[in-house]
Backbone as JSON Lines, residues from 0, in Angstrom:
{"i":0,"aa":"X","n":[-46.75,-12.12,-27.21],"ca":[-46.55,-10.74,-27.59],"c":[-47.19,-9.79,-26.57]}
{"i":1,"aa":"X","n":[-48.47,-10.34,-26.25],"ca":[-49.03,-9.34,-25.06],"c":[-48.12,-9.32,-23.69]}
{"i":2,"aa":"X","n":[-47.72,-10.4,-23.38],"ca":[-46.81,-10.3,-22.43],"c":[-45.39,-9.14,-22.36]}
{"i":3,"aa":"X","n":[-45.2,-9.18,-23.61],"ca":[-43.73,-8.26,-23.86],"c":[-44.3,-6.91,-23.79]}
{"i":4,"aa":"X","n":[-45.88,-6.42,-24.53],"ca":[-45.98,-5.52,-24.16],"c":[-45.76,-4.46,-22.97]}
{"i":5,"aa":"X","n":[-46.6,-5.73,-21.57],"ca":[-46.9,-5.13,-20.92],"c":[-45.64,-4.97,-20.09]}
{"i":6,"aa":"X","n":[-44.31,-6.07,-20.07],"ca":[-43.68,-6.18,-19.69],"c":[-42.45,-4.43,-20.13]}
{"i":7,"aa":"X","n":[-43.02,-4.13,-21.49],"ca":[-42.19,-3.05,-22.07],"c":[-42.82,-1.56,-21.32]}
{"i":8,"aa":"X","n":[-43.91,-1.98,-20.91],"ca":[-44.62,-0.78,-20.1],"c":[-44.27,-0.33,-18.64]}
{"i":9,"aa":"X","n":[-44.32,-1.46,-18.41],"ca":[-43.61,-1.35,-17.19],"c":[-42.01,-1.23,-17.07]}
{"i":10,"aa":"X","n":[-41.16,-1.38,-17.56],"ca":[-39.78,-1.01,-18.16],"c":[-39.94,0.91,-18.13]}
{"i":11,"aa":"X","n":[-40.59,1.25,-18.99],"ca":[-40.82,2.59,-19.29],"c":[-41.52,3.35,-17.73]}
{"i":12,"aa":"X","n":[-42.23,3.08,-17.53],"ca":[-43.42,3.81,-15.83],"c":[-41.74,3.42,-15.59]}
{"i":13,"aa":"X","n":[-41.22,2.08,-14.88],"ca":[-40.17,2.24,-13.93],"c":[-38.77,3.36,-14.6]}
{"i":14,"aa":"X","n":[-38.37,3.52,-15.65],"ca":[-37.73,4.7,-16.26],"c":[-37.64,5.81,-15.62]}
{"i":15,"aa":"X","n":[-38.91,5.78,-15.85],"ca":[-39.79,7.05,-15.78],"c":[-39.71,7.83,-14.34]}
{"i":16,"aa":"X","n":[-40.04,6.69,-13.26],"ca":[-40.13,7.01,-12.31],"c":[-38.57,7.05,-11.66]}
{"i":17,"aa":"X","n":[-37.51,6.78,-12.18],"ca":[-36.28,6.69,-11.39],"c":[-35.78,7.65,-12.06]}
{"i":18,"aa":"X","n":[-36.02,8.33,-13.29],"ca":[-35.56,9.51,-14.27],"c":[-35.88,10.5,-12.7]}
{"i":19,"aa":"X","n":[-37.62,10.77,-12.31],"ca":[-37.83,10.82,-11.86],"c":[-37.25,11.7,-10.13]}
{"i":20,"aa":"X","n":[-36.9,10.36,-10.06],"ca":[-36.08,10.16,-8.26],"c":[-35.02,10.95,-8.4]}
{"i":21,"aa":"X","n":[-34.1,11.09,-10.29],"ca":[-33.06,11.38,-10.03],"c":[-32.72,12.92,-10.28]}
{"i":22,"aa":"X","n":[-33.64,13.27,-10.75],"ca":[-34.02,14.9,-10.56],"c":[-34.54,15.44,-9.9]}
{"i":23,"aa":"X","n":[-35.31,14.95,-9.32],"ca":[-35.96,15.49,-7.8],"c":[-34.74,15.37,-6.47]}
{"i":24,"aa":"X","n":[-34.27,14.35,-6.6],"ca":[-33.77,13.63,-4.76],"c":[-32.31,13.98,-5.33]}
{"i":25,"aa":"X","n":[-31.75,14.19,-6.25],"ca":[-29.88,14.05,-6.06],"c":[-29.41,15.4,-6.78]}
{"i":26,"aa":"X","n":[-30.35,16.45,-7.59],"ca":[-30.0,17.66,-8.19],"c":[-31.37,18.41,-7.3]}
{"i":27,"aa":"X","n":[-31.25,18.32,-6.48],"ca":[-32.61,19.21,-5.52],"c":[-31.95,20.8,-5.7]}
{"i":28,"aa":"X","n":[-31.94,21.36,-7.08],"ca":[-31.45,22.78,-7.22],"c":[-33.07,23.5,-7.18]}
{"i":29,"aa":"X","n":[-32.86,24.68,-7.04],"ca":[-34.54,25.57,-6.47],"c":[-33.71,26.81,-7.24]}
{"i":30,"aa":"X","n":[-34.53,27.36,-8.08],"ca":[-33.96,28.61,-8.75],"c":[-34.61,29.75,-7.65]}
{"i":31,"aa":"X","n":[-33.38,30.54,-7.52],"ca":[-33.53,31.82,-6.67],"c":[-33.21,33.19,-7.09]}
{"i":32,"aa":"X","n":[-34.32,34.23,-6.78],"ca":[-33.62,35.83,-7.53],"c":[-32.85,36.51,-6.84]}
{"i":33,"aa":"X","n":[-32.05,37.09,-7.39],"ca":[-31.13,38.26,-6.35],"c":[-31.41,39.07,-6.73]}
{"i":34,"aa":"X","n":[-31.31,40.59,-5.85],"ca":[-31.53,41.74,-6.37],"c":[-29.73,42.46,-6.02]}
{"i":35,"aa":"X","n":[-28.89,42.6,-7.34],"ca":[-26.95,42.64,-7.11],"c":[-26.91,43.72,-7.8]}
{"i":36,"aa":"X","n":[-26.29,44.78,-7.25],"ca":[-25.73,45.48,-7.75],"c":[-24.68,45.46,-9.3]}
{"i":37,"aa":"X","n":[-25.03,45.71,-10.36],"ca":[-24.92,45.44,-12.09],"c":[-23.16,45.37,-12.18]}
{"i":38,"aa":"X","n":[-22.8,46.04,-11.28],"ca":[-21.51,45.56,-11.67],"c":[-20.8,44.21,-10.58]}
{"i":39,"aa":"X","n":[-21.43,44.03,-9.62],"ca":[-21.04,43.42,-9.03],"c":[-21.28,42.06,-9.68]}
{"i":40,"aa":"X","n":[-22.64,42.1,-10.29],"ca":[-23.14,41.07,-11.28],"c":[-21.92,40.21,-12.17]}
{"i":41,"aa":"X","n":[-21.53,41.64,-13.06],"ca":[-20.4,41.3,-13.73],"c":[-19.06,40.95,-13.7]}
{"i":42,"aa":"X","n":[-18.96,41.84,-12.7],"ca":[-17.08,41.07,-11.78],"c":[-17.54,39.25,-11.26]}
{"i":43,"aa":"X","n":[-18.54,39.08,-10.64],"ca":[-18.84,37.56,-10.06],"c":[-18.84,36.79,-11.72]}
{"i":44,"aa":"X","n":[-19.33,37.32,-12.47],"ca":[-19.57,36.54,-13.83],"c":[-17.82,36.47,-14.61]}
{"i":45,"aa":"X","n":[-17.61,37.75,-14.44],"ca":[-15.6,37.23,-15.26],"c":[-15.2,36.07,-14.34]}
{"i":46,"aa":"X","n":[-15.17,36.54,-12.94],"ca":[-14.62,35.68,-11.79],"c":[-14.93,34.08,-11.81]}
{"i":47,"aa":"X","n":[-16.01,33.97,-12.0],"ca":[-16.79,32.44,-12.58],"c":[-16.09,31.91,-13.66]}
{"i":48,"aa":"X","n":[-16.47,32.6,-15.06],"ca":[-16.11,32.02,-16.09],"c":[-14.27,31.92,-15.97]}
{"i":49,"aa":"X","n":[-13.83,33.0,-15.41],"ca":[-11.93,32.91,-15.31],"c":[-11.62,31.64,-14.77]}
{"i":50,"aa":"X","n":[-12.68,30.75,-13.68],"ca":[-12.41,29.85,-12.97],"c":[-13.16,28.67,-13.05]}
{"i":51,"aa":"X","n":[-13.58,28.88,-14.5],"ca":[-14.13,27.47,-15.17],"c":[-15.73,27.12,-13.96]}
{"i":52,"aa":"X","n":[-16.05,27.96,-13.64],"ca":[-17.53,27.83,-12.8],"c":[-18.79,28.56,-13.69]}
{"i":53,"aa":"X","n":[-19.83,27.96,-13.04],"ca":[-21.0,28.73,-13.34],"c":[-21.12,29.52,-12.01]}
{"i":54,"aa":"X","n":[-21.57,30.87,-12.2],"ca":[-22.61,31.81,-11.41],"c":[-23.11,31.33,-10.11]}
{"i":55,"aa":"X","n":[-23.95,30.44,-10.48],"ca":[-25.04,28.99,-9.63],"c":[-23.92,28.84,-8.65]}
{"i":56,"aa":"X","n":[-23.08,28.03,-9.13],"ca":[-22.15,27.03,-8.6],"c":[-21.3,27.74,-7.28]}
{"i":57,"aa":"X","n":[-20.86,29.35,-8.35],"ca":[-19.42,29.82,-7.3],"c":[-20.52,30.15,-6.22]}
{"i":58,"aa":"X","n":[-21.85,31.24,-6.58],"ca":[-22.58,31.77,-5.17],"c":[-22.95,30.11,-4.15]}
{"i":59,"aa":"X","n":[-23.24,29.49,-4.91],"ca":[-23.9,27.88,-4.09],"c":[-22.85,27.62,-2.89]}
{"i":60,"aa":"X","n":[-21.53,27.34,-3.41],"ca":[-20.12,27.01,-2.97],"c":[-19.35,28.18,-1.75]}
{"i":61,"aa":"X","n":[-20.39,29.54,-2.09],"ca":[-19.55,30.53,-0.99],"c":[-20.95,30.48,0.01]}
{"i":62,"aa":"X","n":[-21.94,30.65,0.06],"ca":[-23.19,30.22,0.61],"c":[-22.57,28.64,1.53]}
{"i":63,"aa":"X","n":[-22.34,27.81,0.77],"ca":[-22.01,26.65,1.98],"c":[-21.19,26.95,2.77]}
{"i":64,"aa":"X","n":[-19.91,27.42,2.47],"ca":[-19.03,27.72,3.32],"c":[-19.25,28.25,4.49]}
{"i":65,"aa":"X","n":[-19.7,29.68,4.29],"ca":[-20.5,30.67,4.82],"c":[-21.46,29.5,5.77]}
{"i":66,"aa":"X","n":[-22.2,28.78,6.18],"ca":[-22.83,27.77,6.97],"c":[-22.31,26.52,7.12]}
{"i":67,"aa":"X","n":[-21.33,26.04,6.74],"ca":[-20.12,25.18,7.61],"c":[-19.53,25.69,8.53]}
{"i":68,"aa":"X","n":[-18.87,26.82,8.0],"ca":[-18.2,27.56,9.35],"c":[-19.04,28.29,10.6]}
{"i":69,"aa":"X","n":[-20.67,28.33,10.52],"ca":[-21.4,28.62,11.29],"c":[-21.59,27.38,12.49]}
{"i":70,"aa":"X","n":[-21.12,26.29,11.96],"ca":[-21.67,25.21,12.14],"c":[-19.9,24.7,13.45]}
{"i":71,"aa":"X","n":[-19.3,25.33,13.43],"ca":[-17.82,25.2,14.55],"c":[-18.09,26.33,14.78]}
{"i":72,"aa":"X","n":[-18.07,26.67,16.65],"ca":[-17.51,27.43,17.33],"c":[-16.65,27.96,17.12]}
{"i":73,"aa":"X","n":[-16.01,28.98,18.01],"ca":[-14.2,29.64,17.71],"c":[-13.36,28.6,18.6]}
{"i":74,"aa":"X","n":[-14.37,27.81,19.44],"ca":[-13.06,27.3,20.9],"c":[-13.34,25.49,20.01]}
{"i":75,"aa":"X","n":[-13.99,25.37,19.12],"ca":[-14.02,23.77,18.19],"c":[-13.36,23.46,17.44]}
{"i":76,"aa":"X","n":[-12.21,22.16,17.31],"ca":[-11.71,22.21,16.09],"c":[-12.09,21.76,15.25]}
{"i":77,"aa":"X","n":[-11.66,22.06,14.02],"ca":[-12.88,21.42,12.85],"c":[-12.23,20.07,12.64]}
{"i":78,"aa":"X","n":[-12.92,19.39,11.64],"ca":[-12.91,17.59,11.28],"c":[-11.39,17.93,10.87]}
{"i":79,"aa":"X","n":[-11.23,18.42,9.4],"ca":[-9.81,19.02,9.15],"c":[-8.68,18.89,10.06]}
{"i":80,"aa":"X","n":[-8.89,19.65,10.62],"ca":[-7.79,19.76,11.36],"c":[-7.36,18.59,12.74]}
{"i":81,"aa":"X","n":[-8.38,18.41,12.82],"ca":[-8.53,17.02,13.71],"c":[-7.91,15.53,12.62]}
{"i":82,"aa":"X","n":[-8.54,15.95,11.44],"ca":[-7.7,14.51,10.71],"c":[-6.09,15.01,10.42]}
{"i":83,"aa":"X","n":[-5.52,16.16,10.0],"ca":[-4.39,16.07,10.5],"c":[-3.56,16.18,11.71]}
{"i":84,"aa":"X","n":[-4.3,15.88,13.02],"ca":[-3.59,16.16,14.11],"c":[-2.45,14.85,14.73]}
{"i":85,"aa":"X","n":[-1.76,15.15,14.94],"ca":[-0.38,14.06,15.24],"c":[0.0,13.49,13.83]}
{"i":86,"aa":"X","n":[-0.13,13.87,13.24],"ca":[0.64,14.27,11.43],"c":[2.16,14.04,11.82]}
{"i":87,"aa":"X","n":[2.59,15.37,12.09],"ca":[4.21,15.38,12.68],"c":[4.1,15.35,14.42]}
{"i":88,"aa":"X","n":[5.39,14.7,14.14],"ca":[5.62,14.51,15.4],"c":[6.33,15.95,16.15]}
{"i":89,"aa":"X","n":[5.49,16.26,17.59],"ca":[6.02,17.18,18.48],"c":[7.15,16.82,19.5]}
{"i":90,"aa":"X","n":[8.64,17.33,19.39],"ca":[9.38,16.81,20.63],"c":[9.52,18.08,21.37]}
{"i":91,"aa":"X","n":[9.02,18.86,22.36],"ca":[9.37,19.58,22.96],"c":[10.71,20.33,23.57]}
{"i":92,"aa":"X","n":[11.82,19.46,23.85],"ca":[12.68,19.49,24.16],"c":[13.8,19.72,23.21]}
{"i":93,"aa":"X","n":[13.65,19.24,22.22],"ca":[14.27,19.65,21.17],"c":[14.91,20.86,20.43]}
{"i":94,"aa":"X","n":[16.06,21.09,20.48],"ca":[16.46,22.26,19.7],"c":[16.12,22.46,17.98]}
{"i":95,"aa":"X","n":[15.34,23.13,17.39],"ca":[14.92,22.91,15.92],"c":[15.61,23.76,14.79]}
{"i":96,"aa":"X","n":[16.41,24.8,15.43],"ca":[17.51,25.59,14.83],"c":[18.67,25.22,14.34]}
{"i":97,"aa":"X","n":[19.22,24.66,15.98],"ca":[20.45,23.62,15.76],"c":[20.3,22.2,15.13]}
{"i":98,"aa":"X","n":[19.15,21.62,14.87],"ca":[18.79,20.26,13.75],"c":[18.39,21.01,12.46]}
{"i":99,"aa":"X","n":[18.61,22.01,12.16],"ca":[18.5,22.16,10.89],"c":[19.47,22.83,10.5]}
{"i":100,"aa":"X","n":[20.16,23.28,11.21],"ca":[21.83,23.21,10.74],"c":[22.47,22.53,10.37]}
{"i":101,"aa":"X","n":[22.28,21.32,11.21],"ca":[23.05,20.17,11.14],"c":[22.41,19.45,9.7]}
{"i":102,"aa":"X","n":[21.41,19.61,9.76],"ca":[20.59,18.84,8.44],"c":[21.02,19.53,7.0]}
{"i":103,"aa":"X","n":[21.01,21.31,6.89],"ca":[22.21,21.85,6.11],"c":[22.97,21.62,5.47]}
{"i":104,"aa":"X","n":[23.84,20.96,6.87],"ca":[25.18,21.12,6.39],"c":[25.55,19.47,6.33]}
{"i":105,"aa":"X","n":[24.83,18.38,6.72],"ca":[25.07,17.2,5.93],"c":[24.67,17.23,4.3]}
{"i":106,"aa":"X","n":[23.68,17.97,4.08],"ca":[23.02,17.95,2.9],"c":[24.01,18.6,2.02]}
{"i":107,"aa":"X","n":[23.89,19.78,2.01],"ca":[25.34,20.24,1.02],"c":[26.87,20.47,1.61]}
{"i":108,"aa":"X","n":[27.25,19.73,2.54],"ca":[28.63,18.8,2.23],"c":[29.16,18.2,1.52]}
């Protein structure tokens, strides 16, 4: 029985301590004040709730953006656009007016 005790104690400290890890290290949120103009307050708050967000969330989400895009140059392309690049195929030479005429007019023939 003493064994299960101690064995149940340690069960709990390790709990404890990964409860722990998982509020500290994976929700690392830091409450912050703003000083917002009262209506602006309130348009961001319809705007939130209209779009199924919290407050937190939409400012958190325009804040990242806002420092991703700090994060590419104007002359860099971003990951984006780099994973769709050679997507479609480019033929240069190609007339794209006259193939979609033709594509048209097989289609509703």
């Amino acid at each position: 029985m003493f064994v299960f005790s101690i064995l149940k104690n340690k069960i709990i400290k390790l709990r404890e301590f990964l409860l722990y890890l998982y509020v500290n290290y994976i929700f690392m949120n830091t409450k912050l004040t703003l000083n917002l103009d009262k209506k602006v307050i309130e348009n961001a708050k319809f705007y939130a709730k209209s779009n199924s967000t919290s407050l937190s969330k939409l400012i958190e989400n325009y804040l990242n953006s806002l420092t991703q895009r700090d994060k590419f140059s104007e002359n860099e392309i971003s990951p984006l656009v780099l994973s769709l690049t050679g997507v479609i195929p480019i033929e240069t030479d190609s007339d794209y007016k006259k193939e979609y005429q033709e594509y048209l007019l097989k289609k509703y023939s």
